[in-house]
N, C-alpha and C positions, 0 to 999 in steps of 0.2 A: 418587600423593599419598595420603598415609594419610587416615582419616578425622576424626583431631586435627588435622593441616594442616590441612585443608580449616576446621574450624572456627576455625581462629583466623586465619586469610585471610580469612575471612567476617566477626569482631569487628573484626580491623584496618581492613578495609574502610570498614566502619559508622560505626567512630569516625573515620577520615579524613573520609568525604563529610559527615558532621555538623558539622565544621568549617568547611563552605562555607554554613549556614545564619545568617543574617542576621536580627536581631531590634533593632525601634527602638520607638518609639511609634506609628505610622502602620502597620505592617504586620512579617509575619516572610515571608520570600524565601528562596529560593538563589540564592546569587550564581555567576556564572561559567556559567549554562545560557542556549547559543546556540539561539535559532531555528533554523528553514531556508525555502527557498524552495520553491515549487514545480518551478522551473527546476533544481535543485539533488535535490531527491527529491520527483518528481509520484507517490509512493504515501506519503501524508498518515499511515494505517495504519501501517507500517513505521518510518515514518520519528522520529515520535514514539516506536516503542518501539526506535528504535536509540539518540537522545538521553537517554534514561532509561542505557540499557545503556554512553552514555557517563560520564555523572555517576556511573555506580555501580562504575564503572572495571573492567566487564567486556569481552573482546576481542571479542565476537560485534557482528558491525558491518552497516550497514543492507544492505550486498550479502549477507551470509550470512541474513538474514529473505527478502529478496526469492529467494533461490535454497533455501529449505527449504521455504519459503510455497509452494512452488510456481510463485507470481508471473512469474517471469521466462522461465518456458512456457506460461502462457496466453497466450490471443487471444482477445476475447470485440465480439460486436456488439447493436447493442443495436436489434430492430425498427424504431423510429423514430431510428435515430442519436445517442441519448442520449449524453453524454459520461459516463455512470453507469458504462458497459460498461467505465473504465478503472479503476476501484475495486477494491479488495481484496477489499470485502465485496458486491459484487453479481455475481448471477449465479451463475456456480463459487466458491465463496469459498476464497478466498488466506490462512487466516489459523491455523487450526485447527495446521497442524506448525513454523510461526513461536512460537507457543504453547508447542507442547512442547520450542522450541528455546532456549526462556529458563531460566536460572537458578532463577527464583525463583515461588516460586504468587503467581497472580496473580489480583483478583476483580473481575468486572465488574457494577458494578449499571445496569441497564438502565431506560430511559424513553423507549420509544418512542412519538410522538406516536400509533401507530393501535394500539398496542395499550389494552388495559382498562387504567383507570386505578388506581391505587395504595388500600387500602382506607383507609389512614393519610397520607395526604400530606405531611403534617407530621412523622413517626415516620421517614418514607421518606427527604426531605432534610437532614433532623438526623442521620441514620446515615452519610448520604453525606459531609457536611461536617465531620463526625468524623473518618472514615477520611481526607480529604483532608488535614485537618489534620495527623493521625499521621503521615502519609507526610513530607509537608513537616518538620515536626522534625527528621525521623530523616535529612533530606537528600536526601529522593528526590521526582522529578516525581511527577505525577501525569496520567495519558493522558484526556483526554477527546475528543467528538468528534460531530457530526451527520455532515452530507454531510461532511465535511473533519475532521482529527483535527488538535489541537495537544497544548501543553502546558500544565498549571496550576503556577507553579512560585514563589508563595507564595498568602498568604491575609493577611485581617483579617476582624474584627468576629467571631471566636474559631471562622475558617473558615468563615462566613458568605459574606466577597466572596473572590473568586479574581483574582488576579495572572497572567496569563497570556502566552503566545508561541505564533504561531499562523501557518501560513504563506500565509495568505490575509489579517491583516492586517500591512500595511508589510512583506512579502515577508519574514515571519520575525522584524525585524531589529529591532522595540521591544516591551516586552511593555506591558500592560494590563491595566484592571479590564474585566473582562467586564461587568459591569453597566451598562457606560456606552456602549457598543458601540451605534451604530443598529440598529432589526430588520428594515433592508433594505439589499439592495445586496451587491458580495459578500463585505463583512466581515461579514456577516448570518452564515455560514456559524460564524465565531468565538466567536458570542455576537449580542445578549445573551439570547437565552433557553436555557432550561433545559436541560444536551446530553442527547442520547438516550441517550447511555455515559460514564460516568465509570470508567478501570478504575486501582486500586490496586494496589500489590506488598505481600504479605502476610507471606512467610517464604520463608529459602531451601530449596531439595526437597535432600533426603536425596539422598546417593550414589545408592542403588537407585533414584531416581525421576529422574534425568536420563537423557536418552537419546543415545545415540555418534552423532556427527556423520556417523559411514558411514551408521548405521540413517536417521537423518532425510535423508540423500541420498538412500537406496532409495527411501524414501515418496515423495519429488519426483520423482524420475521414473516411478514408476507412476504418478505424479497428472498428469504431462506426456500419458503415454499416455491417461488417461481421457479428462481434457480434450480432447486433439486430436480421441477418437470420441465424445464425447457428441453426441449428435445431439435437437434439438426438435424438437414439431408444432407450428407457427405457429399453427394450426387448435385446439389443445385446446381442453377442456369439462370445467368453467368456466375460461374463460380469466382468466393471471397479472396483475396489474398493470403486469408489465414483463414480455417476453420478451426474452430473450438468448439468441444465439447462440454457439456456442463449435467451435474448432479449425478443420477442414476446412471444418464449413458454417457459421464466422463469416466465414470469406474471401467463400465463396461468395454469403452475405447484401449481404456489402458490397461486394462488384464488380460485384453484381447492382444494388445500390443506384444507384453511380454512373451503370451504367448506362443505369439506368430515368432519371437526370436528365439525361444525355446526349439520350434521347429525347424529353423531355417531358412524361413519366409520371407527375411527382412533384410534388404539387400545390404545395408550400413547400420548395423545397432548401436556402432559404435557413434554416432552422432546424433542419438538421443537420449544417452545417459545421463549427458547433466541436467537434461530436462527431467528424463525419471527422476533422479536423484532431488536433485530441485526443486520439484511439485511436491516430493513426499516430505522432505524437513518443511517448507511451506505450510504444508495439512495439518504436520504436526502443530506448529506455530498456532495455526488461527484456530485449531480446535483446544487447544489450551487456551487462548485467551476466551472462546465461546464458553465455556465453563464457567471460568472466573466471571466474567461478566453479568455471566446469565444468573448469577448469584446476587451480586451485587445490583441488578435492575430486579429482581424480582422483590426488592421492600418495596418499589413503585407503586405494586398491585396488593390485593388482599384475596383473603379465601380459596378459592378451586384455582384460580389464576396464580397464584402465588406458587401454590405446592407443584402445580402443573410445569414454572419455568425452575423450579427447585429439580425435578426430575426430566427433565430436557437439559439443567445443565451438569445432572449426576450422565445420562446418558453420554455426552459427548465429552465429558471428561474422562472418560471410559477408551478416547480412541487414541490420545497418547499413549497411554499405557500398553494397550495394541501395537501402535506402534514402534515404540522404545525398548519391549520386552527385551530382555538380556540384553540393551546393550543401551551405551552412555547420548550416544549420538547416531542420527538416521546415516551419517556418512559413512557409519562403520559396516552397515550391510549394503547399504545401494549407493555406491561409488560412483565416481564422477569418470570422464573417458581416460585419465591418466592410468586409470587401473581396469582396464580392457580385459588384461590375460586374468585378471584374479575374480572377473566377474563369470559365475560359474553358474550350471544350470540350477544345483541348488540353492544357491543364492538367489536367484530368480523366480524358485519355484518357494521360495520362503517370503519374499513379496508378495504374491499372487493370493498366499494363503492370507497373510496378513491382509492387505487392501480388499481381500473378500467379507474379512471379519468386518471390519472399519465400514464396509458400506450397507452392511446390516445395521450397523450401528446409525450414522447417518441416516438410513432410512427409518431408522426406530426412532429417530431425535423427532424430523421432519413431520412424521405420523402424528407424533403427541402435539407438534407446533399446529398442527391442522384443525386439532380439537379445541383452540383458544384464540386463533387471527379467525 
């Protein structure tokens, strides 16, 4: 494609998605942007910036973020069992060649609760609610996001309130003023206070600044390899706020975990179940999409590299199966803390067997990835 196509692909584009913007007295929106679920895409991250990537009627779809992210090769554990460990952005972060796998520059103004606060506060969210605004015009979401990411996909009060969709409230499925949102509970997560990121789309990058879908698979799987050997000292000085674990000795954190509840060791098990439970439909999740994926980028390449991502993605397609055996849903054997009395040693000890299979597997995936990055 020339570089005159590409720009007037890019004008037609603009002025098509601008046609879906909606303007009354009460507020301006886009009309026609779906939610999603968590059940549907539990990386909030992603998922958000595939729905943007749909409105904007590009083909990069939430499994090609999750397999450039890296995402769908991590395993992360999190010392006390934090369901955090299944996030994009904790721990190894997932997000950085998702990033350079987008279209278009994109700018994130940041407000995180620990960090220094803003010298102008007032200067700070008047900039924000401007850019928010422009976006919205022109027909595009807007990603915001605390522990959970949604969408903002209109405004009023001249970008003041935000219109939003968010899949932690009503699973996606209604949007909302954020401002009206309780600040507890877990549509807390949606609103209403102020998110930590609000990230815009600025302008599309110049032919020279996208980068080929081969280059951004290479990056994933060196990034699978890192991951699998990063190795932590539980022990450091000064110790993190969170430690996580990753690859080989996330497994071995967390088989160790169960085990230590198997014996007795564990003062509160009951406050890390939904994290077990969580990390494990998670694993499932991103190693079904690594499969699929890894099929699908492996026409990128030819000869021994080819057949080489043809069997790294029969290997890890292998670890659903593992893990779903007899049963429909990972919910059914590793329960969330509602179900404490029903969570029993053998149910535990059918975890430990499975997650031992799965990280042979993982390491047999990683092995073969070694022989080709």
């Amino acid at each position: 494609m020339t570089e005159t196509q590409s720009t007037v692909d890019d004008t037609n584009r603009m002025m098509a998605i601008r046609d879906n913007v909606v303007k009354d007295a009460d507020k301006v929106w886009i009309k026609g942007i779906e939610g999603f679920s968590v059940c549907q895409w539990p990386n909030t991250v992603h998922g958000s910036q595939a729905r943007i990537l749909q409105a904007m009627q590009f083909p990069l779809t939430y499994e090609d973020l999750i397999g450039y992210s890296g995402f769908a090769f991590r395993v992360l554990n999190h010392e006390a069992m934090c369901p955090s460990a299944s996030h994009p952005c904790c721990g190894i972060a997932c997000v950085e060649n998702s990033y350079k796998a987008l279209p278009w520059h994109t700018h994130q103004y940041d407000s995180f609760p620990w960090s220094d606060p803003k010298p102008d506060r007032a200067a700070f969210e008047k900039e924000v609610c401007d850019a928010i605004k422009k976006n919205i015009d022109q027909g595009i979401p807007v990603h915001y996001g605390s522990e959970e990411d949604g969408l903002i996909i209109g405004y009023a009060d001249d970008g003041k309130r935000w219109w939003c969709v968010h899949p932690y409230y009503k699973e996606g499925k209604q949007a909302f003023w954020m401002d009206e949102l309780k600040p507890e509970g877990i549509e807390a997560f949606a609103g209403p206070k102020w998110p930590w990121t609000v990230r815009v789309w600025v302008a599309p990058k110049e032919s020279d600044q996208l980068v080929l879908p081969k280059t951004l698979t290479i990056n994933a799987l060196n990034q699978a390899v890192a991951m699998w050997d990063q190795k932590v000292d539980p022990n450091i000085s000064p110790k993190p706020l969170h430690v996580y674990f990753s690859g080989d000795q996330a497994y071995e954190k967390w088989i160790g975990w169960l085990e230590q509840v198997q014996a007795g060791e564990i003062k509160n098990p009951k406050s890390g179940m939904q994290g077990n439970a969580w990390c494990y439909a998670v694993l499932v999740h991103s190693r079904h999409i690594a499969a699929k994926w890894l099929k699908q980028q492996a026409n990128l390449f030819d000869g021994d590299v080819q057949n080489q991502l043809m069997k790294i993605a029969d290997t890890y397609g292998q670890i659903p199966q593992v893990c779903l055996k007899d049963i429909s849903s990972t919910w059914e054997l590793f329960m969330g803390p509602d179900r404490f009395e029903d969570w029993t040693d053998d149910i535990r000890s059918e975890q430990i067997s499975r997650l031992e299979q799965v990280r042979e597997l993982d390491r047999t995936a990683v092995q073969l990835i070694r022989q080709i990055v």
